[in-house]
Backbone as CSV, one residue per row, in Angstrom:
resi,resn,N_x,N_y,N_z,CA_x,CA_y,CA_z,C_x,C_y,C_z
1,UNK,105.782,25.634,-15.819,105.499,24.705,-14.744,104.009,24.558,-14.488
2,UNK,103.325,25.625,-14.794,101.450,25.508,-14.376,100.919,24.809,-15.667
3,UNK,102.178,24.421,-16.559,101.387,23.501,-17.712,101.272,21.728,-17.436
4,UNK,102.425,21.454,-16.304,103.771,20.722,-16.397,102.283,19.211,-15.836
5,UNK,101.412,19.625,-15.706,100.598,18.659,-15.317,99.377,18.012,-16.396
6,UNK,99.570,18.998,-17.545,99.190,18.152,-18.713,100.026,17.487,-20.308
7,UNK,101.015,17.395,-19.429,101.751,16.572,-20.559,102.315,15.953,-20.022
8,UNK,102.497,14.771,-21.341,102.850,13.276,-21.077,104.702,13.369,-20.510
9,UNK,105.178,12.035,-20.569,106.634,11.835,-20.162,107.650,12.515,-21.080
10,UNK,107.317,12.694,-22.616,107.901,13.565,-23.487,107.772,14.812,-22.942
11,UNK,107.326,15.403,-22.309,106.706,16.790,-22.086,106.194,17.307,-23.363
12,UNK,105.337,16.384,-24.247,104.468,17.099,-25.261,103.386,16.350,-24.672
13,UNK,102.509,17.574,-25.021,100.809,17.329,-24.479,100.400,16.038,-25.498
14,UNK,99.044,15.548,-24.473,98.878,14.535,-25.118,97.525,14.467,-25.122
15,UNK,96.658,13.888,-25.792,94.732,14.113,-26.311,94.442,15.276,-26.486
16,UNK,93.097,15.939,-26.281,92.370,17.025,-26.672,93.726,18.053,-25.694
17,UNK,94.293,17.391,-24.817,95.566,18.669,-24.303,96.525,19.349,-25.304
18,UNK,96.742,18.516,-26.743,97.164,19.019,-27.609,96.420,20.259,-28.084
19,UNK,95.296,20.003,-28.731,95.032,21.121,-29.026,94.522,22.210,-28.243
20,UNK,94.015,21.807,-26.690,94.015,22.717,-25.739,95.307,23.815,-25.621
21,UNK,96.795,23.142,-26.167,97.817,23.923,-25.900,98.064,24.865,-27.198
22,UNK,97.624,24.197,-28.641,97.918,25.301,-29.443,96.765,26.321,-29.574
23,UNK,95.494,25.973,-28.918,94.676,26.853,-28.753,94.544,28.018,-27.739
24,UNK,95.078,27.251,-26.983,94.964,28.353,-25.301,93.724,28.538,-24.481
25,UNK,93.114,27.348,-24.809,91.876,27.532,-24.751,91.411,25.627,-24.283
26,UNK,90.634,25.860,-23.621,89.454,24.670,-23.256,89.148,23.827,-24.550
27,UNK,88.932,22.539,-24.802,88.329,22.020,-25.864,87.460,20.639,-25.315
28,UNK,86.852,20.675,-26.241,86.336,19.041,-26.099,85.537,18.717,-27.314
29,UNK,85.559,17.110,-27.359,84.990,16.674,-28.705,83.203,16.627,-28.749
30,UNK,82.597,16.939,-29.591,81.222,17.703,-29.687,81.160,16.754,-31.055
31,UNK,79.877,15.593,-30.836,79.594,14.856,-31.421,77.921,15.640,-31.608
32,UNK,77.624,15.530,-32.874,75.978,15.505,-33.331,75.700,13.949,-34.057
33,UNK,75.187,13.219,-33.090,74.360,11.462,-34.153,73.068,12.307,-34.164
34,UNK,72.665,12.018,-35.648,71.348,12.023,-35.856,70.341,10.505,-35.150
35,UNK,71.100,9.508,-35.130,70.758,8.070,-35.098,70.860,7.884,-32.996
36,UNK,69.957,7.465,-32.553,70.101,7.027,-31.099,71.231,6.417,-31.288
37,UNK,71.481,5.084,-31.695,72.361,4.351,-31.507,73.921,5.184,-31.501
38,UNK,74.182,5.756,-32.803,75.027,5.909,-32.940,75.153,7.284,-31.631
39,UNK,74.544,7.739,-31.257,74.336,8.822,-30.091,74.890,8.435,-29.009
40,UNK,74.236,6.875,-28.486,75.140,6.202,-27.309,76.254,5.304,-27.633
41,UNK,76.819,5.140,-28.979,78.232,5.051,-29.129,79.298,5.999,-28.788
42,UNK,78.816,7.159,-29.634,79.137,8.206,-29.513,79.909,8.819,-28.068
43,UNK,78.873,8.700,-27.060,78.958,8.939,-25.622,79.874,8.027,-25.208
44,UNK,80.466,7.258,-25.478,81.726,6.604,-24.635,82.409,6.647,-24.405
45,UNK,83.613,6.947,-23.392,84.423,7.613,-22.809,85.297,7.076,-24.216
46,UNK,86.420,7.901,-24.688,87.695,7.566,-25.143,88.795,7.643,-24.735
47,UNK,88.852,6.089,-24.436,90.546,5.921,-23.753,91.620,6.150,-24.287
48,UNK,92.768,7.228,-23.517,93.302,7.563,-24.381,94.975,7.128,-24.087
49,UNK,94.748,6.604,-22.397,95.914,5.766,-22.137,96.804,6.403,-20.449
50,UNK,97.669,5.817,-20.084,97.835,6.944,-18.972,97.020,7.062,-17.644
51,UNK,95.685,6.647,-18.106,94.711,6.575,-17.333,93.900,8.281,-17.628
52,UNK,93.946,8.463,-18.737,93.321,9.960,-19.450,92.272,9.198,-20.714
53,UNK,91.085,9.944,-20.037,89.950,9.559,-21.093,89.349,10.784,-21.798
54,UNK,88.934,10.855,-22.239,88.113,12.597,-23.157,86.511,11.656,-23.400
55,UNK,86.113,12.711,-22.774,84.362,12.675,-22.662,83.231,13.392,-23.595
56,UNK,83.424,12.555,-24.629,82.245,13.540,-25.906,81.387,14.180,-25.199
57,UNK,81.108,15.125,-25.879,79.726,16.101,-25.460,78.557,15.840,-27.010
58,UNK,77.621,14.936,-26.538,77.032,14.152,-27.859,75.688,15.229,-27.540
59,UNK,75.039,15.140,-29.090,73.504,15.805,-29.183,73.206,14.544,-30.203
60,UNK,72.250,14.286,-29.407,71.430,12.930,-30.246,70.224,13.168,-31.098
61,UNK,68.941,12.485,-30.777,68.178,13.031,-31.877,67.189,14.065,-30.900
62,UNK,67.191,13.410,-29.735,66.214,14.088,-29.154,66.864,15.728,-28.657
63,UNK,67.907,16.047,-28.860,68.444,17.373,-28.447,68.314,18.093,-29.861
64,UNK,67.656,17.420,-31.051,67.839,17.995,-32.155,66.548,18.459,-32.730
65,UNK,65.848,19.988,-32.859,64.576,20.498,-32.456,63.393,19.523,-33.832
66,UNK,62.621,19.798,-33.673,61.777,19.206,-35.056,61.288,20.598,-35.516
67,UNK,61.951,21.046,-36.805,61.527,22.456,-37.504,60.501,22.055,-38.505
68,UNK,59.191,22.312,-38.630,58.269,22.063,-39.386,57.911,23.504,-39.615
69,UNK,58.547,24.371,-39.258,58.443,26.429,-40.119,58.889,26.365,-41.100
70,UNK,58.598,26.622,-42.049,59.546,26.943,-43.285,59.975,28.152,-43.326
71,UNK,59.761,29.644,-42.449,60.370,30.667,-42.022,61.327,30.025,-41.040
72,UNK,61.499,29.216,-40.028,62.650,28.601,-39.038,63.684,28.401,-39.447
73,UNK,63.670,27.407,-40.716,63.971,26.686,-41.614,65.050,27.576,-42.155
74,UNK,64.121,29.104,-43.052,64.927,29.669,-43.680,66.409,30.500,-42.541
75,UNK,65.780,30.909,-41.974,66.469,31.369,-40.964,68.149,30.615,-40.205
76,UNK,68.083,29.052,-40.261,68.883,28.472,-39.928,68.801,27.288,-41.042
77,UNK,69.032,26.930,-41.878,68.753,26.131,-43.117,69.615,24.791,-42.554
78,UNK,70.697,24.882,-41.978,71.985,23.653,-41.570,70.880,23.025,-40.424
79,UNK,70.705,23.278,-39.741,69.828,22.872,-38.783,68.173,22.460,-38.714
80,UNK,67.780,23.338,-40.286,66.336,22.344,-40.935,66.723,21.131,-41.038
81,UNK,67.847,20.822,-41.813,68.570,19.487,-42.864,68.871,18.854,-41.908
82,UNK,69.307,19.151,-40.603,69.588,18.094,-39.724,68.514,17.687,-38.585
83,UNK,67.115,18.700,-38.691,66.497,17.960,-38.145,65.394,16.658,-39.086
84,UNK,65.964,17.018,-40.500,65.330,16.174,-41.318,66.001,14.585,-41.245
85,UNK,67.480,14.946,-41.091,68.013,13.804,-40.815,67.829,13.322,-39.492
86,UNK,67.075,13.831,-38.405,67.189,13.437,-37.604,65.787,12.458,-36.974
87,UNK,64.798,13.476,-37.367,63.414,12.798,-37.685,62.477,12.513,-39.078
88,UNK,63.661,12.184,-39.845,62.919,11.801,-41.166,62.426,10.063,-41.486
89,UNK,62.941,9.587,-40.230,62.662,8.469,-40.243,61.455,7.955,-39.191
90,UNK,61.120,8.945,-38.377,59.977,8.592,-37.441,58.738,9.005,-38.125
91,UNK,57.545,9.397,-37.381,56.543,9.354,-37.761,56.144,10.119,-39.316
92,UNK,55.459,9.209,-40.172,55.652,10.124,-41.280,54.956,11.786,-41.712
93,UNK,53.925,11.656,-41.145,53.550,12.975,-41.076,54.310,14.157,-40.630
94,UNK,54.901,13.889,-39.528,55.751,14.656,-38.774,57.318,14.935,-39.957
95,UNK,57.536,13.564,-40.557,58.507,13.628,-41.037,58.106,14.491,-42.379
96,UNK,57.242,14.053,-43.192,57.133,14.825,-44.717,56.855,16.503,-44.011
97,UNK,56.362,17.156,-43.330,56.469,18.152,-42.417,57.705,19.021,-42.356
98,UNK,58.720,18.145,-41.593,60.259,18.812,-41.520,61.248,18.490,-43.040
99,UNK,60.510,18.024,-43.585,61.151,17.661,-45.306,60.417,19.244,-45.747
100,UNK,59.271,19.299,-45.651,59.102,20.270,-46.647,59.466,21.618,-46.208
101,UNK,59.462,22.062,-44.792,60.294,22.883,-44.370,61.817,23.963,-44.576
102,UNK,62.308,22.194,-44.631,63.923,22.119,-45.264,63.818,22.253,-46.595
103,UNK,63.389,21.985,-47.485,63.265,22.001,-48.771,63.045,23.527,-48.886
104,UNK,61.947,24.057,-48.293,61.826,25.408,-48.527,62.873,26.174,-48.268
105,UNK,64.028,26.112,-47.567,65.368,27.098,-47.259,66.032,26.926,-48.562
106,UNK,66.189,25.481,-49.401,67.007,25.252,-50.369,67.776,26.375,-51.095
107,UNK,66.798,27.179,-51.435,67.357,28.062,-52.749,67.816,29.346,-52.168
108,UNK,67.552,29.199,-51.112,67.937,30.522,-49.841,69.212,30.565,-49.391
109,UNK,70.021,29.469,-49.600,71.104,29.321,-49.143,72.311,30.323,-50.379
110,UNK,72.851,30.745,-49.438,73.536,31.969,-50.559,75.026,31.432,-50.556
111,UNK,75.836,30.579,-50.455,76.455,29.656,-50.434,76.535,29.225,-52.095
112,UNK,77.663,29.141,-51.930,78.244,27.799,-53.424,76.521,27.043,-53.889
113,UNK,76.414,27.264,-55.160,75.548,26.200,-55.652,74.731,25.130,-55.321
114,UNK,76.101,24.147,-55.413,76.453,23.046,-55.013,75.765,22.538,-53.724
115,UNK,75.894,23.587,-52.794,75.517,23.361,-51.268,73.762,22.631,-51.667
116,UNK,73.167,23.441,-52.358,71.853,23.551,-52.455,71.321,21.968,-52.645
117,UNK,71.936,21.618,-53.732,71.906,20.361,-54.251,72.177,19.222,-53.365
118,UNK,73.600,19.586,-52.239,73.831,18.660,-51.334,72.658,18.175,-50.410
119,UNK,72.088,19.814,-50.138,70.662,19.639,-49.138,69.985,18.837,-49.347
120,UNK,69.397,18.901,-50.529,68.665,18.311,-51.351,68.462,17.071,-51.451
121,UNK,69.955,16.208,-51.691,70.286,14.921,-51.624,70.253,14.257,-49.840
122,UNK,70.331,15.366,-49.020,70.357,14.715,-47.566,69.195,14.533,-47.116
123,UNK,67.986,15.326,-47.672,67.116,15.383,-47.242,66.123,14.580,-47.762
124,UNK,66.243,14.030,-49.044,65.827,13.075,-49.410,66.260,11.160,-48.890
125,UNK,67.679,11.568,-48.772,68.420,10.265,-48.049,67.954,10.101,-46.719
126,UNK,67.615,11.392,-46.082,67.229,11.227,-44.632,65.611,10.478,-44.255
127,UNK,65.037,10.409,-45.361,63.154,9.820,-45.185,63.330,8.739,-45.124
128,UNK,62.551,8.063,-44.186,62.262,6.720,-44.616,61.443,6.781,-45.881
129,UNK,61.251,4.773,-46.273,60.861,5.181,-47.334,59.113,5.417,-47.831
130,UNK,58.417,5.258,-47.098,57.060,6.039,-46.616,57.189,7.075,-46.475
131,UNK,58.379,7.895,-45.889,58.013,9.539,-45.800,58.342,9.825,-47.177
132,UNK,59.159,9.348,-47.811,59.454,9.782,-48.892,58.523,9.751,-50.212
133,UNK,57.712,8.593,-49.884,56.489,8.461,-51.042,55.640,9.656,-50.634
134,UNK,55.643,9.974,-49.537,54.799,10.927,-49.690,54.944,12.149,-49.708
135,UNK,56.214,12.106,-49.692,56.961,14.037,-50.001,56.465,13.688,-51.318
136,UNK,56.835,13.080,-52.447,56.448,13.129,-53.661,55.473,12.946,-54.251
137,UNK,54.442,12.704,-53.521,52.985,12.666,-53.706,52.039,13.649,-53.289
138,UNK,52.825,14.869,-53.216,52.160,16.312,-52.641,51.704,16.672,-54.108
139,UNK,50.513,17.480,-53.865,50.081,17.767,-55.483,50.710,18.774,-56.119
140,UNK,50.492,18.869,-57.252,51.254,19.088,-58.444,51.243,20.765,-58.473
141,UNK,50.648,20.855,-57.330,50.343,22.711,-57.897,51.296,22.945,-56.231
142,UNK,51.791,22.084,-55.696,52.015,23.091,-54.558,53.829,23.745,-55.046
143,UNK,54.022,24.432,-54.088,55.016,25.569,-54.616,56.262,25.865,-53.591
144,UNK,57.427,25.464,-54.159,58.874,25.434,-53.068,58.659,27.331,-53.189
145,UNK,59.796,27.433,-52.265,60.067,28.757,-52.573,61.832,28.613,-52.744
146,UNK,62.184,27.871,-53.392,63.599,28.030,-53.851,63.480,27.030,-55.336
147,UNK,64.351,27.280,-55.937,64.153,26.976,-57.533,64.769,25.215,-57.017
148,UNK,66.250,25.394,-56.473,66.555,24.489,-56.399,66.044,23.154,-55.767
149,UNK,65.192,23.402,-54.711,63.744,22.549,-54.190,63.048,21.622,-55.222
150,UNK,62.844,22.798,-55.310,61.408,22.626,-56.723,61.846,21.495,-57.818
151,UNK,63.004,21.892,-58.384,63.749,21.058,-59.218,63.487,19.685,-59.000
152,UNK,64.317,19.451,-57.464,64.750,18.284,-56.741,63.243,17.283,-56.512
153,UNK,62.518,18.237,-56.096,60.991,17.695,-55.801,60.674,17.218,-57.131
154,UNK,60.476,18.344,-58.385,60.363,17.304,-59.718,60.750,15.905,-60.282
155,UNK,62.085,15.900,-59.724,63.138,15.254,-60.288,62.852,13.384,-59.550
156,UNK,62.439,14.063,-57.986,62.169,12.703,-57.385,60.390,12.347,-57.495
157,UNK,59.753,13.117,-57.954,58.722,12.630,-58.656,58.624,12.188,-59.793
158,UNK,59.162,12.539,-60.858,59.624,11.882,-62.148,60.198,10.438,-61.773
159,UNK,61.242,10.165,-60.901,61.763,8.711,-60.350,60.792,8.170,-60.141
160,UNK,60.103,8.539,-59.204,59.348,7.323,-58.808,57.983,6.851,-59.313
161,UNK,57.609,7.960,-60.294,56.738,7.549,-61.742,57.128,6.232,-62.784
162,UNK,58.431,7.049,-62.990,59.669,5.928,-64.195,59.411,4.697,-63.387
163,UNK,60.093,4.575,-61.748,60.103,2.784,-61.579,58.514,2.388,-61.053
164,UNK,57.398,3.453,-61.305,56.071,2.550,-61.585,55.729,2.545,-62.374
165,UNK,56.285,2.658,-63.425,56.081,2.511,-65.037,56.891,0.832,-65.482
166,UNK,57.940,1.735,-64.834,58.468,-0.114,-65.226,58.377,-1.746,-64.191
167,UNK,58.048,-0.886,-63.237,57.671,-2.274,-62.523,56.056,-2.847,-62.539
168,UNK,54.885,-1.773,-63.161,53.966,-2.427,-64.098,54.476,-3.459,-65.011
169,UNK,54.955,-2.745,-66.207,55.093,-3.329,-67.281,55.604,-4.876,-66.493
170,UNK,56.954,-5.189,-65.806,57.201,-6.273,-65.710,56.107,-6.675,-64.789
171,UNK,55.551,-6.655,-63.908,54.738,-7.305,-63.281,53.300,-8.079,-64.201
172,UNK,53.261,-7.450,-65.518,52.622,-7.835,-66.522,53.158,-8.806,-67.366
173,UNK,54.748,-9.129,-67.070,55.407,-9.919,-67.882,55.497,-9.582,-69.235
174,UNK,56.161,-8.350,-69.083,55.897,-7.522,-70.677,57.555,-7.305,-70.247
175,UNK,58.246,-7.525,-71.783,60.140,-7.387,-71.611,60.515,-5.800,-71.747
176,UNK,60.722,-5.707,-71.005,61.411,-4.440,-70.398,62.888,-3.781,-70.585
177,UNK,63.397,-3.477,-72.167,64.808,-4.101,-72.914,65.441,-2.859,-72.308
178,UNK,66.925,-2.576,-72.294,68.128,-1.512,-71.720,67.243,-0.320,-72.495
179,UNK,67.041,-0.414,-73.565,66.474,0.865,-74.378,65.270,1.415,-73.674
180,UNK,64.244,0.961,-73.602,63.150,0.847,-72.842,63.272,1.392,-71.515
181,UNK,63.758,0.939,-71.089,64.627,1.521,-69.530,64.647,2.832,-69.844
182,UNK,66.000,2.814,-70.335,66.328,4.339,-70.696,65.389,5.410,-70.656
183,UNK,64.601,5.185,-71.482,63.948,5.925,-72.314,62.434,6.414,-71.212
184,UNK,62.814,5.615,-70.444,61.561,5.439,-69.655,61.707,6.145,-68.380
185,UNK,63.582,6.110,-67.786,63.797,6.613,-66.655,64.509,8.009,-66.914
186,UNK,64.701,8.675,-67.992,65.405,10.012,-68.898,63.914,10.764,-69.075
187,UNK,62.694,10.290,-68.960,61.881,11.062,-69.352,61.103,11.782,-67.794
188,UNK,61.333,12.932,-67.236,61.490,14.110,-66.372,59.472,14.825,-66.412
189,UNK,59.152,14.524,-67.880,57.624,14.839,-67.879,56.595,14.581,-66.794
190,UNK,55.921,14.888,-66.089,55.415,14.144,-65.146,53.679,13.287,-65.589
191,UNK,53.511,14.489,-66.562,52.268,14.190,-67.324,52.217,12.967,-68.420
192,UNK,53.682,13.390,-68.603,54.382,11.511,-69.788,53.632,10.780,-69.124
193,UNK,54.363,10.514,-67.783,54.799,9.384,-66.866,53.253,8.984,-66.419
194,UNK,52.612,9.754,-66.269,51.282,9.678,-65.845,50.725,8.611,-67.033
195,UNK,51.051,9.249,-68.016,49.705,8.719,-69.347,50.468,6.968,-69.372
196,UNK,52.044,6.918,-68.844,52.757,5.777,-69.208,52.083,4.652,-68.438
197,UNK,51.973,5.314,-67.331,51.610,4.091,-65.936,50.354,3.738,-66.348
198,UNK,49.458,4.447,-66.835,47.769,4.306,-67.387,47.800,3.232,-68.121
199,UNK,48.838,3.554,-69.875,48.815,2.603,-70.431,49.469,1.415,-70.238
200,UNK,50.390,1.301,-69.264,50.838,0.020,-69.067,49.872,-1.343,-68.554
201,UNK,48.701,-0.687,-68.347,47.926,-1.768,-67.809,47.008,-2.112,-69.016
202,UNK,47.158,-1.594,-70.546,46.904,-2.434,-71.098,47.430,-2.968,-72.461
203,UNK,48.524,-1.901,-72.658,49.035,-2.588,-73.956,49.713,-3.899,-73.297
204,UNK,49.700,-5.004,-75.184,50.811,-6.161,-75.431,51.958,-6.620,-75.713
205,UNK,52.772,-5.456,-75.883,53.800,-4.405,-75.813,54.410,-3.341,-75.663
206,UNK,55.621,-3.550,-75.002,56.264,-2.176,-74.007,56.372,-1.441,-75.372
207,UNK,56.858,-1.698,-76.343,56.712,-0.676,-77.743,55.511,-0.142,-77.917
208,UNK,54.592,-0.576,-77.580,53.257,0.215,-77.601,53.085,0.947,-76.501
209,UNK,53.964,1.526,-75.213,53.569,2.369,-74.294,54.671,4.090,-74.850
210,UNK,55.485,4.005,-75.887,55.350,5.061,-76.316,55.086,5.285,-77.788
211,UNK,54.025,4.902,-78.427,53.121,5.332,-79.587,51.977,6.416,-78.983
């Protein structure tokens, strides 16, 4: 009977009272938006009928700290990555900052593999694309402290060598064939890529930028 006031006309509970009842316990829905917007979507009552609404408990961007430690970082690694997603799109300094932070927990994570790599990919998805030119434009000697970082940092410097290699060449009106491509965006060297972008500004053929 001291239940008999949270359930519906079935006498089975009904919204977060469901799982309040197989829990035994208090609940409520706990939203994290990295995005304002989606933060004050988020926050809107959900009607659930009856005249019973459930009231998110949202953390937006501004409840979400800006970790620019790379000891912080290591320490809570889920919460570097989400403040990367959270301010990787504002100011860029600030942002390449909490990128390299997060990057530094990467290989720290003692977790499945996989995880590492996921980071990796969020934290790159999370930059605008100014912060991101310039995560990859850090010089060549500086040093992750996780392998899997390091990799990732190579990997998106090699990219964005390859498409200024090839968006020379075409901007020169030089044909740019599937092979060419290939061959151009498979090559990981960074020192290649360097000598590629040099010569693209003056050979008369893309066959002449690897002789």
């Amino acid at each position: 009977m001291a239940r008999r006031d949270r359930l519906g006309e079935s006498g089975r509970p009904f919204g977060d009272d469901a799982l309040r009842a197989k829990l035994e316990r208090d609940t409520c829905v706990f939203v994290i938006a990295p995005g304002l917007e989606v933060a004050r979507w988020a926050a809107e009552p959900i009607r659930m009928g009856f005249n019973s609404a459930v009231f998110p408990l949202v953390v937006g961007p501004g409840g979400i700290p800006v970790i620019t430690d790379p000891k912080r970082a290591i320490q809570a690694p889920e919460l570097a990555v989400l403040s990367v997603m959270a301010h990787g799109k504002g100011d860029v300094e600030t942002a390449v900052k909490v990128a390299l932070a997060a990057a530094a927990c990467i290989g720290t994570v003692p977790e499945d593999p996989r995880t590492g790599v996921l980071y990796s990919d969020l934290i790159e998805a999370a930059l605008s694309e100014a912060a991101r030119k310039a995560f990859f434009m850090l010089p060549q000697g500086y040093e992750f402290q996780g392998q899997t970082a390091r990799e990732s940092f190579q990997k998106g410097r090699a990219a964005e060598k390859a498409a200024d290699v090839i968006a020379f060449l075409e901007a020169r009106g030089l044909v740019v064939s599937d092979a060419h491509r290939q061959r151009i965006v498979e090559t990981t060297d960074l020192e290649t890529l360097a000598r590629w972008v040099r010569r693209a500004a003056t050979i008369t053929a893309t066959d002449a930028l690897f002789e």
